[in-house]
N, C-alpha and C positions, 0 to 999 in steps of 0.2 A: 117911207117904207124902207125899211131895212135889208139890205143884202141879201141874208138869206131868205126875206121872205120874199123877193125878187125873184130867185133863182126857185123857189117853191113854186110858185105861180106860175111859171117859164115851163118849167116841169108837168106844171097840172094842164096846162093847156095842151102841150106837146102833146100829152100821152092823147088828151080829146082827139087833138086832131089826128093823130095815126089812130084810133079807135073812135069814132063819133058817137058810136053807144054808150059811151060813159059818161055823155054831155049830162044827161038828166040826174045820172048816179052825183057826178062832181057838180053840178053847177050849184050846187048850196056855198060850197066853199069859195067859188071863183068867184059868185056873187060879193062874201064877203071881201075876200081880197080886193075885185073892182073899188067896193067902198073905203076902203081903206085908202087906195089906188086916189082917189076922187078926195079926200078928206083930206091926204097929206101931199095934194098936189100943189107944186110954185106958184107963183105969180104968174101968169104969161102962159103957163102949160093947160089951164084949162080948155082949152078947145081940142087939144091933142089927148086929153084924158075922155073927152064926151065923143071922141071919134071911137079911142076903144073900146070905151063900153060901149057905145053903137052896134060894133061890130061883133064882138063876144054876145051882147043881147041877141043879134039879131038869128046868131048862129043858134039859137035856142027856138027861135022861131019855124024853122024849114025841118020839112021831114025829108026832102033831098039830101042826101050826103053831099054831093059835090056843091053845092048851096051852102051848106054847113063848114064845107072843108074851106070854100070862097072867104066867107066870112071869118071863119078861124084866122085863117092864113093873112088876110088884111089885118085882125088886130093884130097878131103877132107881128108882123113886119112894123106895125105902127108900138108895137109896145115894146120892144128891140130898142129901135130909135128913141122911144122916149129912155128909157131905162140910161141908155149912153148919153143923153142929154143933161139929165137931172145927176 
């Protein structure tokens, strides 16, 4: 995955998480990016890539905000890290 489309992604989630109602609007796009995410991921990184989309899926799941914001906030801290990893 490429830089800028790193830093897109980083973006699109952000805005979810300070906005949660725009999970439904954007998650077409995040979906793909996850796949991307997951397609161009290392040797060694896949369990760290099945942990975020775990968590970005699961935030699609809950009609709870703070459920949603839980699960946002864990992929993000986990996709932070991978990002500086890779």
């Amino acid at each position: 995955m490429e830089q800028k489309q790193r830093l897109a992604f980083l973006d699109i989630v952000y805005a979810i998480y300070d906005k949660p109602t725009l999970i439904t609007e954007q998650w077409e796009v995040v979906s793909l990016l996850l796949a991307e995410l997951t397609a161009t991921c290392p040797e060694g990184f896949e369990g760290m890539v099945t942990m975020i989309n775990t968590h970005f899926t699961n935030a699609t799941k809950f009609k709870d905000v703070k459920v949603q914001k839980f699960e946002l906030e864990s992929g993000l801290i986990k996709l932070k890290a991978y990002f500086q990893k890779t």
